[in-house]
C-alpha positions in Angstrom: 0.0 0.0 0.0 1.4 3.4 -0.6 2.2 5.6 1.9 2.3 9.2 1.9 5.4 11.3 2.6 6.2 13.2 5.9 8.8 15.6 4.7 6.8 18.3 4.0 9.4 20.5 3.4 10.9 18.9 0.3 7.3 18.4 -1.6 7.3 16.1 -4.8 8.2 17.2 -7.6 7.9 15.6 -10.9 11.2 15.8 -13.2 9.4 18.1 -16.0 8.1 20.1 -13.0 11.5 20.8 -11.4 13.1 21.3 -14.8 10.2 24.1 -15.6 10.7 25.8 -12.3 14.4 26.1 -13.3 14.1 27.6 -16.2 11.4 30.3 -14.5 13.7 31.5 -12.0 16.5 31.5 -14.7 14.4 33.9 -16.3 13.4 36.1 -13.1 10.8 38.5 -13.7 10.4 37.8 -16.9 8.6 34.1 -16.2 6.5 36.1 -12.8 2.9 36.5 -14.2 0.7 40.1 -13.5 -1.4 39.4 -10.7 -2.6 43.0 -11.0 -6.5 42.7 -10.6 -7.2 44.6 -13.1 -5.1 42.5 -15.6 -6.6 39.6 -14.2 -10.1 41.1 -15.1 -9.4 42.3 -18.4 -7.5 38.3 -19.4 -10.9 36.8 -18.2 -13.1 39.5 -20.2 -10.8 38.9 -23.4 -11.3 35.1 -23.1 -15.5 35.2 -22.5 -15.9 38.3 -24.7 -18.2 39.2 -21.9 -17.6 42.4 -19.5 -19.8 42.6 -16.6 -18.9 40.7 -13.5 -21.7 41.7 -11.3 -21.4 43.4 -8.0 -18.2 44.8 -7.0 -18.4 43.3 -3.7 -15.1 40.8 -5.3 -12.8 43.8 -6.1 -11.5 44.6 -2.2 -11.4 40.6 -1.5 -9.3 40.1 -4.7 -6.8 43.0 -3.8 -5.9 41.9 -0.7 -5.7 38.1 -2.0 -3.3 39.2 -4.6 -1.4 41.5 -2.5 -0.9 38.8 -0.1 -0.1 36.5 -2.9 2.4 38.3 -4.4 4.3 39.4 -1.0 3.9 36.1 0.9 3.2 33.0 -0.8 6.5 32.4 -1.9 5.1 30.7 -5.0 7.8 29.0 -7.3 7.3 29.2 -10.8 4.9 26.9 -12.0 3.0 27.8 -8.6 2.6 31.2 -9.8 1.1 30.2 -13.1 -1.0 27.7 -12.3 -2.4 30.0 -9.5 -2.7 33.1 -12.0 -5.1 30.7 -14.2 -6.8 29.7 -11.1 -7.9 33.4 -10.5 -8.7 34.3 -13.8 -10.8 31.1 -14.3 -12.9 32.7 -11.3 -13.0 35.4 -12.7 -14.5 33.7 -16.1 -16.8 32.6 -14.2 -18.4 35.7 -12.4 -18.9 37.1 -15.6 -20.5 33.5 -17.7 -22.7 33.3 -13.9 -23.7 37.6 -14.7 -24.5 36.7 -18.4 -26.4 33.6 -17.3 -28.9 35.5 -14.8 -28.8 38.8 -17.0 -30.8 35.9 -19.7 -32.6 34.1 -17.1 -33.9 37.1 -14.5 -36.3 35.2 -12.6 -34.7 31.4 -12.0 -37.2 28.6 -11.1 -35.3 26.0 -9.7 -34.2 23.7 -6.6 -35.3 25.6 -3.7 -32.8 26.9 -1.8 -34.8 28.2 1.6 -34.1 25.1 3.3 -30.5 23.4 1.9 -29.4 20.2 4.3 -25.7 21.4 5.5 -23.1 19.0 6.6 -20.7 20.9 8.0 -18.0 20.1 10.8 -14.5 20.4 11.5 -11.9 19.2 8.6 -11.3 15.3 9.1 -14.3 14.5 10.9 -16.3 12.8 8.5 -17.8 15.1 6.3 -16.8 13.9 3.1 -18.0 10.7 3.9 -21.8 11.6 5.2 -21.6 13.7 2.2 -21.1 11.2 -0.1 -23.3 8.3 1.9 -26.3 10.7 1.6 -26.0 12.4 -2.0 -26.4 8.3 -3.1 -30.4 9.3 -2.4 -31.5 10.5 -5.9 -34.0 13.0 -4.0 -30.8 15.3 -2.7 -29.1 17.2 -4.8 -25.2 17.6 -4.1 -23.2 19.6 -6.0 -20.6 17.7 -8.3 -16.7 18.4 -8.7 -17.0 19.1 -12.6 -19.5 22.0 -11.7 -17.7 23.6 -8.5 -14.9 24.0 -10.7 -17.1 25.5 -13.6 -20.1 25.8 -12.2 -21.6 28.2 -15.0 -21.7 27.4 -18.4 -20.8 29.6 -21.9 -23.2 31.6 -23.1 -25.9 29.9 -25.1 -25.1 26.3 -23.9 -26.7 24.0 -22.1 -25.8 23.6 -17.9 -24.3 20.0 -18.5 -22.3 20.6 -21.8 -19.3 18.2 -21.5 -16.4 20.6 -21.6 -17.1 21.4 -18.1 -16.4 17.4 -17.4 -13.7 17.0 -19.9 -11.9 20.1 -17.8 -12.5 18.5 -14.4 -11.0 15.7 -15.3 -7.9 17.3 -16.4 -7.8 19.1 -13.2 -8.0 15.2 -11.3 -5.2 13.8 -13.8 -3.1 17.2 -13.3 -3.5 17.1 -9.5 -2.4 13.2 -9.8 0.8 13.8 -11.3 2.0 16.7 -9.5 0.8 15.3 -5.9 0.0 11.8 -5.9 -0.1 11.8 -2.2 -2.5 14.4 -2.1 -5.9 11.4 -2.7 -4.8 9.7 0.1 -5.5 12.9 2.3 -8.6 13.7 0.4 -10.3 11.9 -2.4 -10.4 14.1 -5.5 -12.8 12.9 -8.3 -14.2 14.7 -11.1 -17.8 13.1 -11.3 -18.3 12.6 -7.3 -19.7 15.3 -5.0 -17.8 18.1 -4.5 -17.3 21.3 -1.6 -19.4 24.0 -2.6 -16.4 26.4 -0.9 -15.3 26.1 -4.3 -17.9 28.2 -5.5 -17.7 30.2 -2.5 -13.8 30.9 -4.1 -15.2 32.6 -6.9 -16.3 35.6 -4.9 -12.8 35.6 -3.5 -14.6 35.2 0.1 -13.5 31.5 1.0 -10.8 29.9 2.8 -9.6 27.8 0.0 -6.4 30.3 -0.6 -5.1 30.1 2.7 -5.8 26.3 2.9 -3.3 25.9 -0.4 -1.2 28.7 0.1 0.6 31.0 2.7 -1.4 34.3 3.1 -1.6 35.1 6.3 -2.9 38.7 5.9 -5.6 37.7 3.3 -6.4 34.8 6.1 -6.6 37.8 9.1 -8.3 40.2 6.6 -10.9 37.5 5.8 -11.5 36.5 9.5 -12.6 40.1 10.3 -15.0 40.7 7.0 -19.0 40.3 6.8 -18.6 36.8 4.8 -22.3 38.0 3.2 -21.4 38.9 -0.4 -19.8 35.2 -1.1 -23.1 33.5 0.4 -25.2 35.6 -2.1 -22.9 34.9 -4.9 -23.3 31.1 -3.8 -26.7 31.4 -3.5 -26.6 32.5 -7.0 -24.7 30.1 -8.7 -27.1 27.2 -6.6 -30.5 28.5 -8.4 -28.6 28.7 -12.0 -27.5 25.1 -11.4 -31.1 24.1 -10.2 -32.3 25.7 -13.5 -34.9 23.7 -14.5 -35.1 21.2 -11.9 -37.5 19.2 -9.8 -37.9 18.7 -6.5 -34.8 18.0 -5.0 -33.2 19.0 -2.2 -30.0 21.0 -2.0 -27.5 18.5 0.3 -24.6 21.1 0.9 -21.3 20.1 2.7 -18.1 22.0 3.4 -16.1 22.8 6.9 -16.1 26.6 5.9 -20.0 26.8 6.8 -18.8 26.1 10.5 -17.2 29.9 11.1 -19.9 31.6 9.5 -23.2 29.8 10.9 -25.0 33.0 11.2 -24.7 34.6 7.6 -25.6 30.9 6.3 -28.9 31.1 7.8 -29.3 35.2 7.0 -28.4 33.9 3.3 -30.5 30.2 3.5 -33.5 30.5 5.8 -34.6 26.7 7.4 -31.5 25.5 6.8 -31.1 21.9 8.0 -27.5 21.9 9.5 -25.5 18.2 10.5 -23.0 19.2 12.4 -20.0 15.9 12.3 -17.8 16.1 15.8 -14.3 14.0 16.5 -11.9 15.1 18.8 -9.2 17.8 17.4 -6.4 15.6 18.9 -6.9 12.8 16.2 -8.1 15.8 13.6 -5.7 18.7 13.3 -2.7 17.3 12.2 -4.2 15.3 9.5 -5.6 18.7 8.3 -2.2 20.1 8.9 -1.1 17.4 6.5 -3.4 18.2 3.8 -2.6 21.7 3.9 1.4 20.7 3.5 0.6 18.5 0.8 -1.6 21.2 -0.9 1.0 24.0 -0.1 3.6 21.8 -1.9 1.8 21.9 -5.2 2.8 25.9 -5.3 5.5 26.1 -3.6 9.1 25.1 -2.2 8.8 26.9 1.1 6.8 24.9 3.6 7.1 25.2 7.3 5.1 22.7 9.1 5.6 24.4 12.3 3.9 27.5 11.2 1.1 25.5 9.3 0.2 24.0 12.7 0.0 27.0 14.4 -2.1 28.8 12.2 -4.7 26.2 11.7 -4.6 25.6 15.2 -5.7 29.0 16.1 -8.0 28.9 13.0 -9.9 25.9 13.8 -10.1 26.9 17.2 -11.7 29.8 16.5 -13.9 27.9 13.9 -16.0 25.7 17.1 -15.6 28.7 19.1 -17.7 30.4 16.6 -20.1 28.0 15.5 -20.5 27.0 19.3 -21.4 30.9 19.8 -23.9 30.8 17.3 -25.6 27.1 18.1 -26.0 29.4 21.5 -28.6 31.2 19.9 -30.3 29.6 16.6 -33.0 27.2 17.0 -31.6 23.7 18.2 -33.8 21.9 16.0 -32.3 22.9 12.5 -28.8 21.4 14.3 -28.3 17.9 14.1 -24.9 15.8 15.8 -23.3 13.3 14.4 -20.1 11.9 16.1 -17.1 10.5 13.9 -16.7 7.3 15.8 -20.0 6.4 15.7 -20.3 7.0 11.5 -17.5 4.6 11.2 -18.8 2.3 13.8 -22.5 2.0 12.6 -23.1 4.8 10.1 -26.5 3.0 8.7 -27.9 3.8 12.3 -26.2 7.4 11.6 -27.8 7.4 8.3 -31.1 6.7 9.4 -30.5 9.6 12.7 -30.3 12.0 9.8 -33.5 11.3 7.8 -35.3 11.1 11.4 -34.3 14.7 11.8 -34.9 15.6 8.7 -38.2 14.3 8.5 -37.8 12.2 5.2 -38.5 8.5 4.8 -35.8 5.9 4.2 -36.7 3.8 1.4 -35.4 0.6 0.7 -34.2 1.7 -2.7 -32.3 4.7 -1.0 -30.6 2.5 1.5 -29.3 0.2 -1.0 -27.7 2.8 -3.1 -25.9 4.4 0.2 -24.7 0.5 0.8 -23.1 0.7 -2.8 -21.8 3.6 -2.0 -20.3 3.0 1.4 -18.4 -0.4 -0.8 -17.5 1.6 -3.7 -15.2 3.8 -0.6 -13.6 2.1 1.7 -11.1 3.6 3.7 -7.3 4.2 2.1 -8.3 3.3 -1.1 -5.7 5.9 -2.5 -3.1 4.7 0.0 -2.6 5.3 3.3 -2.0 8.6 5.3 0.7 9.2 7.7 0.9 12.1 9.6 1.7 12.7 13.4 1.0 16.3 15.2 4.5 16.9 16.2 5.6 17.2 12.5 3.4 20.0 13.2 5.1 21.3 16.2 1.4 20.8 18.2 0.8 18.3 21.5 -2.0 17.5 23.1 -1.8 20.2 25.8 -2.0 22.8 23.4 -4.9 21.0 21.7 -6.5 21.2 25.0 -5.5 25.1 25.4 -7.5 25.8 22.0 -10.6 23.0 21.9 -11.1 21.9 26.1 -14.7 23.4 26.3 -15.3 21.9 22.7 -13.3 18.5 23.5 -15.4 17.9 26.9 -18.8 19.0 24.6 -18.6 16.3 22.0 -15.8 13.9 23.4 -16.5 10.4 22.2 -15.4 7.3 23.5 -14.7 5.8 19.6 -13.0 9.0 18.3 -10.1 7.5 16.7 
């Protein structure tokens, strides 16, 4: 079985990789792409033909991102290039999403008042509900091919095969360059995907700082009103339900758990399941993930640091959602404990649809057992990690998560 590598410091690099990056850094500033937003702007407006990217609620987000990008990230060469394309592609897509409701100005679609939300602290089982309960053909869960382009060129149809054809690119490219990276987190172009990807496209998400070092986007972030990247999702959600029947939104990402509040100002009745494990087996397989992704753009990782920003950061991620469970209504919150989903998670399964209030057909519950065999555990090899690499011990977990840790403790967390 493979097993991923520990020395975050010296990522993988593939030989035409390393070669490339040699030849950049030969070439200086001549190989360092604009990241000036307005260039970045006008590249995407040349490629769609289109020129209207909606609300300018993205312009301060992006300037900082960039700004932080460009002084911080310590991006090597093919890092910078690949992360240039990333930000124009969202970008593109702002302006095909602005076309798209300037021709349809009324959407009918999947109703979006009351989306299921499976959020939950990174590592604790969210990918795997997620994926257990999109198998029921009456939930609608977004798909990796259309978080990465979720809006589609003017005049075609929302599933035009393009969009598949370029996710699957993105899987194979993401392969080559960090083959450890699957066994962290299973990438797949046609499963169900975070819709913080979306959420990236208003330049409000905490994708960047999760794949690269910016520490002052990440504090800038913290301290902004998160409301302009929910309305953009919200958004993107009814052009993708375009036309559709009476599904049910099944949303999933750990980036819901910060901003509980602004999800139910944006989604009224939302139907949060809220996954729980204990931080100590967590935060350095995160910590992991974020060194693996890190290592796709860069040469300069420090573990150390990596640990202690995501340890304040998912500290203050339960801190906040724990603050705002305080006072929402406890019965659109639903717990589900990591050791018990691995456990039993049928009898988790079926906890869900009793608060949910849906029936549990037999048809259903076969397709989530076909699921559940189609995933097993370490499929894509297995993943080491330890939180020393990480320069974090169990005290210092205690420091940042005992009120949490004491709430949600489980005797099966493993």
């Amino acid at each position: 079985m493979r097993r991923t590598s520990t020395d975050y410091a010296n990522p993988y690099r593939p030989l035409p990789i390393r070669l490339a990056n040699t030849v950049g850094r030969g070439l200086g500033g001549w190989a360092w792409p604009s990241f000036a937003p307005d260039d970045l702007m006008a590249a995407a407006a040349r490629a769609e033909g289109l020129g209207d990217f909606g609300d300018g609620s993205f312009r301060p987000a992006l300037q900082v991102l960039v700004n932080s990008i460009e002084s911080e990230a310590n991006l090597h060469p093919v890092g910078a290039k690949i992360t240039r394309d990333r930000l124009v592609a969202a970008l593109r897509n702002r302006l095909r999403l602005q076309e798209w409701h300037r021709m349809h100005p009324d959407p009918q679609g999947v109703p979006l008042s009351g989306p299921i939300v499976i959020t939950g602290l990174q590592r604790t089982g969210t990918t795997l509900l997620h994926r257990l309960l999109a198998s029921d053909p009456r939930l609608r869960a977004l798909q990796s091919w259309e978080a990465m382009n979720p809006a589609p060129l003017r005049g075609e149809p929302l599933g035009a095969p393009w969009r598949i054809a370029e996710a699957r690119k993105a899987e194979r490219g993401l392969a080559y360059v960090a083959p450890d990276f699957f066994a962290v987190h299973p990438v797949q172009h046609d499963a169900p995907e975070e819709e913080v990807m979306v959420l990236d496209h208003s330049f409000y998400s905490t994708v960047p700082e999760a794949i690269l070092r910016v520490p002052t986007y990440s504090s800038w972030l913290e301290e902004q009103d998160q409301t302009p990247g929910y309305r953009y999702l919200n958004r993107a959600l009814k052009m993708l339900g375009h036309g559709g029947s009476e599904e049910r939104w099944l949303l999933k990402t750990p980036h819901h758990l910060e901003y509980i509040d602004t999800l139910f100002a944006v989604f009224p009745g939302a139907r949060v399941i809220h996954t729980h494990r204990d931080p100590l087996q967590t935060l350095g397989s995160f910590c992991s993930m974020v060194a693996h992704g890190r290592g796709v753009f860069s040469d300069a990782i420090d573990p150390v640091e990596i640990g202690r920003q995501w340890g304040r950061k998912t500290g203050r991620m339960v801190s906040r959602a724990l603050a705002s469970r305080a006072h929402l209504d406890p019965a659109h919150f639903h717990d589900v404990r990591y050791g018990d989903l691995v456990a039993d998670p049928m009898a988790q399964i079926r906890g869900v649809y009793d608060f949910l209030g849906m029936d549990l057909p037999a048809e259903v519950l076969t397709g989530i057992e076909e699921t559940r065999a189609r995933t097993p555990q370490h499929r894509h090899g297995k993943h080491l990690y330890s939180l020393a690499a990480f320069g974090l011990d169990e005290a210092q977990i205690d420091a940042l998560f005992g009120p949490y840790r004491d709430r949600f403790r489980s005797n099966s967390d493993a």
